[in-house]
Backbone bond lengths (Angstrom), bond angles and torsions (degrees), N, CA, C in turn:
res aa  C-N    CA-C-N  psi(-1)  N-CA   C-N-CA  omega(-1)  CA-C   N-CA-C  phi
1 X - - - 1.458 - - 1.531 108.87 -
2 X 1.540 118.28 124.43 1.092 96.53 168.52 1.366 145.18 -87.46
3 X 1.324 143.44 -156.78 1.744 122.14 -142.39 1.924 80.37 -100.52
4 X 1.276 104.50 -44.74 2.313 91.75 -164.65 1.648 89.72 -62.09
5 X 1.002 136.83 -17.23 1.875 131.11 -157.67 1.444 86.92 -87.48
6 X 1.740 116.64 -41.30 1.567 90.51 -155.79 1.670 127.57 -42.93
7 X 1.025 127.06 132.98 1.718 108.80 166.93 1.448 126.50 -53.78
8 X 1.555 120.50 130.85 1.568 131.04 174.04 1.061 113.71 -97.10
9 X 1.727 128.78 175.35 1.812 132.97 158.07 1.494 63.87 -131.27
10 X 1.734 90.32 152.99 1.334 108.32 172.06 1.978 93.79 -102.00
11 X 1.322 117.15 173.93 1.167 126.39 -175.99 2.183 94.83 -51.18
12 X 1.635 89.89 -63.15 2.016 73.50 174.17 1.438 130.76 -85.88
13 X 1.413 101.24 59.71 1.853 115.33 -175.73 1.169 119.63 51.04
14 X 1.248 136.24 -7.54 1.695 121.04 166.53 1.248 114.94 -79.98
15 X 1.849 82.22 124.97 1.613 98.06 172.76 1.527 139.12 -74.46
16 X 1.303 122.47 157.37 1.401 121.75 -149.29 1.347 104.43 -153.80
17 X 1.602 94.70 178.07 1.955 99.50 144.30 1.832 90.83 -139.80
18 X 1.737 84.91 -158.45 1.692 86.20 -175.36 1.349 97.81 -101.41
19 X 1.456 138.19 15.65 1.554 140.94 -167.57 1.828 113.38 -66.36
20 X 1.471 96.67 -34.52 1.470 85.03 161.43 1.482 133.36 -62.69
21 X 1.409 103.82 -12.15 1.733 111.31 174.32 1.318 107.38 -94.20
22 X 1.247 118.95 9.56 1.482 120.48 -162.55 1.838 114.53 -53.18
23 X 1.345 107.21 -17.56 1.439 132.41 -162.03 1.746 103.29 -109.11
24 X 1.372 117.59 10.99 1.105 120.63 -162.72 1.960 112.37 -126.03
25 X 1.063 124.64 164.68 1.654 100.48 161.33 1.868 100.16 -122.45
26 X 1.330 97.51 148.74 1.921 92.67 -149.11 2.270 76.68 -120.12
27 X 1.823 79.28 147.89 1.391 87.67 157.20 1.452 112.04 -124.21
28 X 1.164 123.09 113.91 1.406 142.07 162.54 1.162 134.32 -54.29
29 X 1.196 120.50 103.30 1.908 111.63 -168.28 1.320 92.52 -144.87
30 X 1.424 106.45 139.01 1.639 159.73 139.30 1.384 110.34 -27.72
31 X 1.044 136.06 68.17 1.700 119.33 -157.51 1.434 113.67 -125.80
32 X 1.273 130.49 149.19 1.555 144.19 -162.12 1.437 98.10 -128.75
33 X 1.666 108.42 145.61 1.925 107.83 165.82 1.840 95.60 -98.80
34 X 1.010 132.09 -20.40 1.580 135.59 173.44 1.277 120.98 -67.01
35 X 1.157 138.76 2.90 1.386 114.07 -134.21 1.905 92.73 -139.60
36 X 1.204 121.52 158.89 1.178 121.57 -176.40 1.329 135.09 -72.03
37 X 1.808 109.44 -17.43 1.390 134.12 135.97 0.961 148.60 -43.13
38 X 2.064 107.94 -19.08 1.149 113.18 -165.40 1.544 120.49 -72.52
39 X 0.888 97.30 -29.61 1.965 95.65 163.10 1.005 116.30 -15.45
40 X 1.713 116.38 -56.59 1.366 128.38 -135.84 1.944 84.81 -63.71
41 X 1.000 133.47 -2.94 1.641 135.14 -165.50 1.550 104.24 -71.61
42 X 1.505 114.93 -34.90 1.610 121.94 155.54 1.189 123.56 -38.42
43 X 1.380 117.88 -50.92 1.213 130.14 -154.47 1.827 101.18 -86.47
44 X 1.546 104.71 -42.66 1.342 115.18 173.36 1.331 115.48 -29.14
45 X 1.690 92.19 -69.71 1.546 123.21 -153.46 1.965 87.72 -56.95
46 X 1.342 92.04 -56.53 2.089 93.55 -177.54 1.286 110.29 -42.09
47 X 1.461 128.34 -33.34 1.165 112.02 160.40 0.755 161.51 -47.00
48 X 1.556 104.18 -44.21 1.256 141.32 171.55 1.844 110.15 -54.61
49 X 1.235 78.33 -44.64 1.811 96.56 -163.15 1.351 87.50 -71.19
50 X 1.400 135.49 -78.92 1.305 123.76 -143.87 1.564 98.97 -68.24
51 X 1.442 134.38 -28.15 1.540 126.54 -161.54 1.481 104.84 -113.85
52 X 1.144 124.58 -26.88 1.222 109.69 163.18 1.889 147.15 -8.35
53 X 1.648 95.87 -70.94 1.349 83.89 142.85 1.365 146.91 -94.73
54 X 1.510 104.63 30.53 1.647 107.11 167.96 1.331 96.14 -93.88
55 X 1.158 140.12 16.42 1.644 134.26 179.73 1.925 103.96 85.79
56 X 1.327 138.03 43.57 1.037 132.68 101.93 1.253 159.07 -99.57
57 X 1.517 102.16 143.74 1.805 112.52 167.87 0.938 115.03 -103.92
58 X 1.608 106.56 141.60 1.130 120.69 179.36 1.783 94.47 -103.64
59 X 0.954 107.52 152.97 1.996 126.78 171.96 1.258 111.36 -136.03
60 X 1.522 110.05 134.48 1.482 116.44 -178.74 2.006 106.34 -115.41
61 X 1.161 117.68 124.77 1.269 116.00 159.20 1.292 142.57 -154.52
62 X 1.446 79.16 114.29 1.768 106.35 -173.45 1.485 118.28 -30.46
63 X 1.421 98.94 134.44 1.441 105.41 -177.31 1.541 112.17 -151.99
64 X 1.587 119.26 123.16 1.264 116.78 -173.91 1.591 125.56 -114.37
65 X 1.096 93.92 37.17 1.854 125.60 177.24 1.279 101.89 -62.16
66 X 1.254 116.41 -40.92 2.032 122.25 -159.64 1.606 105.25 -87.81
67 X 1.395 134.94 79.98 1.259 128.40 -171.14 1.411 127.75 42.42
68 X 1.368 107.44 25.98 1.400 123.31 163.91 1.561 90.68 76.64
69 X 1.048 134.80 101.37 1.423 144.62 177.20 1.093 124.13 -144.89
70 X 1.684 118.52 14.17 1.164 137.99 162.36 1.344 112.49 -129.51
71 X 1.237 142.76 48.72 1.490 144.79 -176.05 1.419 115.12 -52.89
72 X 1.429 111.96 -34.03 1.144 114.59 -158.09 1.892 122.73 -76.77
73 X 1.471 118.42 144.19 1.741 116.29 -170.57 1.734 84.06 -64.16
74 X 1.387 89.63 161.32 2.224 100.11 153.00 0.906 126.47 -12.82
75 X 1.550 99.89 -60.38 1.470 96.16 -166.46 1.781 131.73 -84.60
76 X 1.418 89.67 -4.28 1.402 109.63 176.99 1.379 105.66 -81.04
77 X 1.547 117.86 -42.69 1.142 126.41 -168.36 2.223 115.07 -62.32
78 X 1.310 78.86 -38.17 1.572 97.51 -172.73 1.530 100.14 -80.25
79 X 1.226 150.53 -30.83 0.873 166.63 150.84 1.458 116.94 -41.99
80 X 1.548 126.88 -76.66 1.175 124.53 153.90 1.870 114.86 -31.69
81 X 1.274 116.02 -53.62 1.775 114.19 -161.71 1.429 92.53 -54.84
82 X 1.693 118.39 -48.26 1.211 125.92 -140.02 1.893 92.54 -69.03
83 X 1.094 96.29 -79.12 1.166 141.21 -174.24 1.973 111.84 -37.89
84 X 1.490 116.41 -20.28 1.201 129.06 -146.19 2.023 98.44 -140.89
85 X 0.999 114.20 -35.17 0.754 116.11 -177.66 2.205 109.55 -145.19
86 X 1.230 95.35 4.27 1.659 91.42 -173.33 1.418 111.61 45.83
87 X 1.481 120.34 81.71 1.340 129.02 -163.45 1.630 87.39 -111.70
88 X 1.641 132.57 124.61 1.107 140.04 140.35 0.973 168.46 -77.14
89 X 1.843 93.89 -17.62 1.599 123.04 172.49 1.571 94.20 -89.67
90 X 1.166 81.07 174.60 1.987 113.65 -173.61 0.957 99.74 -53.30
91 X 1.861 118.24 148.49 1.848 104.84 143.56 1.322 100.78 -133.73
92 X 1.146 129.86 145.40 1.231 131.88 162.67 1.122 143.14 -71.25
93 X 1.255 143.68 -179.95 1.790 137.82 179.69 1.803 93.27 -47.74
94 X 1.201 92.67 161.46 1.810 109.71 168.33 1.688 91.43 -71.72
95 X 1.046 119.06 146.94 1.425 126.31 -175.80 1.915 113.27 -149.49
96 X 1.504 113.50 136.47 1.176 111.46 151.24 1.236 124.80 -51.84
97 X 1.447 110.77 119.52 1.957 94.44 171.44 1.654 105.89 -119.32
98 X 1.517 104.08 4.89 1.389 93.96 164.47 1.801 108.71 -122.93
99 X 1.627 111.29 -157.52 1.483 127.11 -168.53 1.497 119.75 8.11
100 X 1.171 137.03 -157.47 1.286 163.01 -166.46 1.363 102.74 -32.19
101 X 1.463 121.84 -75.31 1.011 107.51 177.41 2.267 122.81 -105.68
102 X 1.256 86.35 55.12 1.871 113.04 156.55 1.459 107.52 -37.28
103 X 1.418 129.77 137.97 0.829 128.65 168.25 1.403 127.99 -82.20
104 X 1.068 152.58 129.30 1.572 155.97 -148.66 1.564 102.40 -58.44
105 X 1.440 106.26 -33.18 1.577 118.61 178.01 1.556 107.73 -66.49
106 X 0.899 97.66 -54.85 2.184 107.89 171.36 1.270 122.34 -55.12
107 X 1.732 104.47 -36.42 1.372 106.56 166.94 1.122 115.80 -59.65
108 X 0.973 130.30 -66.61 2.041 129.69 161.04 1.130 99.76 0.03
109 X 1.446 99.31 -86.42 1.405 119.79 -140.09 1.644 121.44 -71.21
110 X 1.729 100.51 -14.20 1.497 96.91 168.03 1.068 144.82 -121.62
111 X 1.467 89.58 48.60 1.838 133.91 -159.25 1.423 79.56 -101.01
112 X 1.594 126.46 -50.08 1.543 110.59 -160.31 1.647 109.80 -81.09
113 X 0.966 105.16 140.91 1.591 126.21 178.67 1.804 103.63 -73.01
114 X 1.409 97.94 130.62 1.597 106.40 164.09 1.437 112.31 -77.34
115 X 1.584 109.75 165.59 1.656 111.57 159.57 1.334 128.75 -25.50
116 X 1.177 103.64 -11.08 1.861 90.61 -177.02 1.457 105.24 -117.83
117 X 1.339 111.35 -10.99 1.529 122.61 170.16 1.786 123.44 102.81
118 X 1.023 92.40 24.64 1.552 124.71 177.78 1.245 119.62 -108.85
119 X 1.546 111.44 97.83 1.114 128.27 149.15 1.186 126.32 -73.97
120 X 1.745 117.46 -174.59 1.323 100.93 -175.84 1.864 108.95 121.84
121 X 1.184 101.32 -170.81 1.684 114.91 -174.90 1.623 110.89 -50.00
122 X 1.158 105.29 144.81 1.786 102.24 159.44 1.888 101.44 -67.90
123 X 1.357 109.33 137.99 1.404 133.49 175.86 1.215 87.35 -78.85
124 X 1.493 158.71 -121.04 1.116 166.72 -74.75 1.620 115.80 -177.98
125 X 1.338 97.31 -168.76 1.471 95.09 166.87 1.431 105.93 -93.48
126 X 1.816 95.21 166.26 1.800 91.84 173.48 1.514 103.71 75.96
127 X 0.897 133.08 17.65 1.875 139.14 165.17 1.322 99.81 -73.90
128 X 1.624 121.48 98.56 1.491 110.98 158.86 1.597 128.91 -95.10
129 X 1.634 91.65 151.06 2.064 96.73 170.78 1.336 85.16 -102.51
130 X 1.557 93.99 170.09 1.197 124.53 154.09 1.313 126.61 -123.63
131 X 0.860 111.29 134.49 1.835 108.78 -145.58 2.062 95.81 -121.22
132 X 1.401 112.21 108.85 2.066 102.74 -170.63 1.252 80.60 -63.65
133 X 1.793 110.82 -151.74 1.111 127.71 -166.80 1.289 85.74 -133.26
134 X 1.922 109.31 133.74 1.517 115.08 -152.35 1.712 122.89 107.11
135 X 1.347 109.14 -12.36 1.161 136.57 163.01 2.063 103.66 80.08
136 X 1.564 129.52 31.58 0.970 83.53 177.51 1.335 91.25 -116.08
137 X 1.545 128.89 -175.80 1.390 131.14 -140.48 1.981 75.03 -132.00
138 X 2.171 76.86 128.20 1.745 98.35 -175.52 1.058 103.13 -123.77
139 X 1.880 142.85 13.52 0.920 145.38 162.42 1.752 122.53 -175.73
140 X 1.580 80.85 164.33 1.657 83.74 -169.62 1.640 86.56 -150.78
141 X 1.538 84.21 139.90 1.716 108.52 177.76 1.305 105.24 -125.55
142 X 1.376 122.99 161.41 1.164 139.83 -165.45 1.562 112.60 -103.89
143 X 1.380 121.59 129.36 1.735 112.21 -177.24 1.741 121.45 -30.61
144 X 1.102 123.41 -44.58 1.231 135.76 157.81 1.725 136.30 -25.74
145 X 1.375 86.35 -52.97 1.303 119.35 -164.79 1.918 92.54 -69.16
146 X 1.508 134.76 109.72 1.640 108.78 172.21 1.058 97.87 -82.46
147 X 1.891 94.27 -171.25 1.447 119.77 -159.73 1.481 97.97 -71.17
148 X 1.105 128.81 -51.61 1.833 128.23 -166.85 1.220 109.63 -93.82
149 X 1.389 120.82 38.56 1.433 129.38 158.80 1.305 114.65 -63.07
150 X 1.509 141.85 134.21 1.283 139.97 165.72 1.395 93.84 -28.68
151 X 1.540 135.69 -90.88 1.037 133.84 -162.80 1.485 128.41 -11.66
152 X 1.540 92.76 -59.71 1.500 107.54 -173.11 1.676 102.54 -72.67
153 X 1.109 129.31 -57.63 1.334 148.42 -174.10 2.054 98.18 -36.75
154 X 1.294 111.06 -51.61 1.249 109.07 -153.70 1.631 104.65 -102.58
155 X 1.515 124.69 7.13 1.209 158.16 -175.61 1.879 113.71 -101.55
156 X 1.325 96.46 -46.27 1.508 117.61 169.29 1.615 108.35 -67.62
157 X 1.074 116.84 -51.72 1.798 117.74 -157.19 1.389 76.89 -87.72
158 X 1.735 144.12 -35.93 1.303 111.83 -164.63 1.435 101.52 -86.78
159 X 1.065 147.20 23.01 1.223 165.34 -175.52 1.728 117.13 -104.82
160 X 1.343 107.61 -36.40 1.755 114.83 -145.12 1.735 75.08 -81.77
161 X 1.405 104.57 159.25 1.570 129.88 -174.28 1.567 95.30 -87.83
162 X 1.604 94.19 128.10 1.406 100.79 -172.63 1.582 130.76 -81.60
């Protein structure tokens, strides 16, 4: 299956895929309102803002795999982004992104190997892809790693649809 086909829930249950971004290069993140990372939602949102209209999306999806660091229903969740950090891009259903039951979307996405050549499980929260436009996945950052890291920064623009 490919990665824009997979099926989504958006944070308020309508179902989807990411095919309407198909024309876009998307950054994908794993994201918690608990968690000691959560900052990194600043950095997101700046993304969003400054590249946006160069043809990126950013996508957020919640995941409470990491010592429960997402407790919260939808509406808490959407509430907190909004409200806490003025979050504008999408987020999707709370989702497994690791073991047994992984989401088909995660499966994709953690096929691609980071800089050091390690594929494999999401590490944490805040694990970003980078998704070109065309759906195939041209990077992967590590929870650690923030959003306006050189890395990410110069990974994104070589990414954005020309």
């Amino acid at each position: 299956m490919a990665l824009l086909d997979t099926p989504v829930r958006t944070l308020d249950g309508a179902e989807g895929s990411l095919e309407p971004y198909a024309d876009r290069a998307l950054l994908i993140v794993n994201v918690a309102s608990r968690c000691g990372l959560t900052p990194q939602y600043e950095g997101l949102e700046q993304l969003q803002q400054t590249y946006g209209e160069r043809g990126l999306q950013v996508i957020g999806v919640p995941s409470n795999q990491f010592m429960g660091q997402e407790p919260g229903s939808a509406e808490e969740i959407a509430t907190f982004c909004s409200t806490t950090y003025g979050v504008s891009f999408p987020l999707l259903e709370k989702t497994d992104v690791n073991g047994e039951d992984r989401h088909p979307l995660y499966a994709e996405l953690t096929a691609k190997a980071d800089a050091d050549g390690e594929a494999g499980d999401v590490q944490w929260n805040f694990e970003k892809f980078l998704v070109a436009p065309g759906g195939e996945v041209v990077g992967r950052f590590r929870p650690k790693t923030e959003p306006l890291a050189d890395e990410v920064v110069q990974a994104i623009e070589a990414a954005l649809p020309r």
